[in-house]
C-alpha positions as CSV (number, residue, x, y, z in Angstrom):
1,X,2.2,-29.2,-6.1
2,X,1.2,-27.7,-3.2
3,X,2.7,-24.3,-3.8
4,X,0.4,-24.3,-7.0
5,X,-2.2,-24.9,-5.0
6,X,-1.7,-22.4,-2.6
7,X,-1.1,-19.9,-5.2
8,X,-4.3,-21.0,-7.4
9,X,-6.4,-20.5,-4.3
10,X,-5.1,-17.0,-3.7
11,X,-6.2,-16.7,-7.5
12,X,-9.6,-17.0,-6.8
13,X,-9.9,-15.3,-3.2
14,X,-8.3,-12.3,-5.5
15,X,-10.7,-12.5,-7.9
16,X,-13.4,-13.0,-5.8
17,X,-12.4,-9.5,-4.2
18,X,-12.2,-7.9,-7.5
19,X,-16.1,-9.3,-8.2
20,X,-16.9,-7.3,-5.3
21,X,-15.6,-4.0,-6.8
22,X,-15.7,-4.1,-10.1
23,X,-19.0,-2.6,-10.5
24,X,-17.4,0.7,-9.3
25,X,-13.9,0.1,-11.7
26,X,-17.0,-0.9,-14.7
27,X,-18.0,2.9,-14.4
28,X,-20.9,3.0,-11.8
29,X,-18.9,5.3,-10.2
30,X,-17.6,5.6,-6.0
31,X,-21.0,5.2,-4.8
32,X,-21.0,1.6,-5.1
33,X,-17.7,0.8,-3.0
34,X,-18.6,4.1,-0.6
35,X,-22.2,2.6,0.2
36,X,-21.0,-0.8,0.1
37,X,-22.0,-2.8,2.9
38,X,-19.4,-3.5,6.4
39,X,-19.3,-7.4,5.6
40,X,-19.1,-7.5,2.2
41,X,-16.0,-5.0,2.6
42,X,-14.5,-7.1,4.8
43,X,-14.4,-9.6,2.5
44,X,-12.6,-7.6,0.0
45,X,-10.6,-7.0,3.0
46,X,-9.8,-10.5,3.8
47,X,-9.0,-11.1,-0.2
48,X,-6.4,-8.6,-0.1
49,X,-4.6,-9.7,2.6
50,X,-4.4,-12.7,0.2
51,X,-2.8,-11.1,-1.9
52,X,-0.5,-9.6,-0.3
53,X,0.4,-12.3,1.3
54,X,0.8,-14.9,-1.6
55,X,4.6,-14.0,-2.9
56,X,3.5,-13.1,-6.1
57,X,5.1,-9.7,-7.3
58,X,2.9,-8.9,-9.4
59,X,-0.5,-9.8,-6.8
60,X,1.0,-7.8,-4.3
61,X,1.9,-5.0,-6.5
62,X,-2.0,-4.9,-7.0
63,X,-3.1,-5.1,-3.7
64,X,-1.3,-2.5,-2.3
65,X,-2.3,-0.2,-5.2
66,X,-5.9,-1.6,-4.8
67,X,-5.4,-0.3,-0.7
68,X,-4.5,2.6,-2.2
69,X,-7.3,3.3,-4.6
70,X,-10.0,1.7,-1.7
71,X,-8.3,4.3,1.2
72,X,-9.4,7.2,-0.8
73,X,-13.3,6.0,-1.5
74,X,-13.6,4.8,2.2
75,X,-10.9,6.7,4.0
76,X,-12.7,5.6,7.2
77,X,-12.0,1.9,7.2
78,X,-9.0,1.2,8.7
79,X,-7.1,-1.4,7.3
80,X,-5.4,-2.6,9.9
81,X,-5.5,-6.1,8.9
82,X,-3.3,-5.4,5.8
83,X,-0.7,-3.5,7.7
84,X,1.5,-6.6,9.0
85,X,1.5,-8.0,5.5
86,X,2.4,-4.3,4.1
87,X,5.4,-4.1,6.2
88,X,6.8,-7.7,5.4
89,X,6.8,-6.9,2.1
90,X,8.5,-3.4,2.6
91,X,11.0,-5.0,4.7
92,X,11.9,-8.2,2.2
93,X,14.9,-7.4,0.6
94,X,14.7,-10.2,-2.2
95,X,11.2,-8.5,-3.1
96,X,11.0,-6.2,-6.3
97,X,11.7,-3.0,-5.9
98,X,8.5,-1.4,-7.4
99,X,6.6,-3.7,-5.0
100,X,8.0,-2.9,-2.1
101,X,7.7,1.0,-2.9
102,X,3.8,0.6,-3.8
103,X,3.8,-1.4,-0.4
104,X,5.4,1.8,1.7
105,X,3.1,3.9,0.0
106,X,0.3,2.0,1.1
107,X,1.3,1.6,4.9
108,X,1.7,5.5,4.6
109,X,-1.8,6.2,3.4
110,X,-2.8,3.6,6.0
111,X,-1.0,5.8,8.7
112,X,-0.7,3.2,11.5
113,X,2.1,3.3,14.0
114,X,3.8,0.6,13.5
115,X,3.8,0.9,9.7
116,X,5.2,4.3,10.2
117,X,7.7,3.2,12.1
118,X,8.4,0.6,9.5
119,X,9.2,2.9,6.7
120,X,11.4,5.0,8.9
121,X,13.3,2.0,9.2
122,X,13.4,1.2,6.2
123,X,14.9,4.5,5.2
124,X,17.3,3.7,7.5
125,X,18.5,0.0,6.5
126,X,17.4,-0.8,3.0
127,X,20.2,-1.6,0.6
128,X,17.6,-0.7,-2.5
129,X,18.4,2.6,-3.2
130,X,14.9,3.8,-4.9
131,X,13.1,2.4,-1.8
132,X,15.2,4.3,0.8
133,X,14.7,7.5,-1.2
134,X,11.0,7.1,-1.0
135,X,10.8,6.1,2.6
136,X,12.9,9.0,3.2
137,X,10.7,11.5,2.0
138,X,8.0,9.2,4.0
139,X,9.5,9.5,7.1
140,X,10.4,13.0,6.7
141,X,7.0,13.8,6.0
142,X,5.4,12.3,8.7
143,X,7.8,13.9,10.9
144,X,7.7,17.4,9.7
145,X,3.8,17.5,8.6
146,X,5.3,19.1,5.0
147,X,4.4,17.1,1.7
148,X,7.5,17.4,-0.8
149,X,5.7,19.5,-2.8
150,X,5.5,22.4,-0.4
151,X,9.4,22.1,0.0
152,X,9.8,22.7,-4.0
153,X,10.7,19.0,-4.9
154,X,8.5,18.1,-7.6
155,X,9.1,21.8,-9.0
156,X,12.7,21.1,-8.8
157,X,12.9,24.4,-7.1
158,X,16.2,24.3,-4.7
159,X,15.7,24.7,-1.2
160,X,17.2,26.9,0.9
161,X,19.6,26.2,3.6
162,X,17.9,26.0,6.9
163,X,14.4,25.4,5.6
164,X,12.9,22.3,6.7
């Protein structure tokens, strides 16, 4: 009983969120979440980290994505609350597999150190085979300052030996 609780509560702080933004997702357009003001943001913020937070694939799955999507209409708001969260689902190994991915791709557009240094581990230890590809390329990445797309992967171009 008290788990549904929990989990109906995170239900609404979600939703409550979403209220906030939906105007801009309802076709208003970036102005609304870009002019939006500090504590009202921070509310979405707060509702986010209840997401992420509340176990549910599928909630979590969202709020990264919705970190994601928020990053690039406010890239100067820092997140840094949703980081810790991030990285415990990254590093769960009982989570879903397309959650955690959509997790390390938040911490990466999030670019903290410690969620950096997350994904590079990771790449490392995971036993999920489609997550330790992508933190790879993460890591490698943030390490080299190259996007895979400069290197010919997503032209399926081969690379030539010695080119990093």
């Amino acid at each position: 009983m008290k788990h549904t609780r929990n989990t109906i509560a995170a239900l609404c702080l979600v939703a409550g969120g979403m209220l906030c933004v939906s105007p801009a997702l309802a076709g208003e357009g970036d102005d609304y979440i870009a002019s939006m003001p500090a504590v009202k943001f921070e509310c979405v913020e707060t509702n986010i980290v209840t997401a992420l937070n509340s176990g549910i694939p599928g909630m979590q799955a969202d709020a990264a994505q919705l970190i994601r999507d928020l990053r690039n209409l406010r890239p100067d708001e820092s997140f840094a609350s949703c980081v810790v969260p991030l990285m415990a689902i990254v590093k769960n190994e009982g989570a879903e597999s397309a959650t955690r991915i959509l997790a390390a791709l938040a911490l990466d557009e999030l670019d903290s150190g410690r969620g950096n240094f997350a994904i590079a581990r990771t790449a490392t230890f995971t036993s999920d085979p489609q997550l330790k590809y992508v933190c790879t390329w993460l890591a490698y990445e943030r390490k080299t300052g190259k996007h895979p797309e400069e290197k010919g992967i997503a032209s399926f171009e081969p690379i030539e030996e010695g080119e990093e």
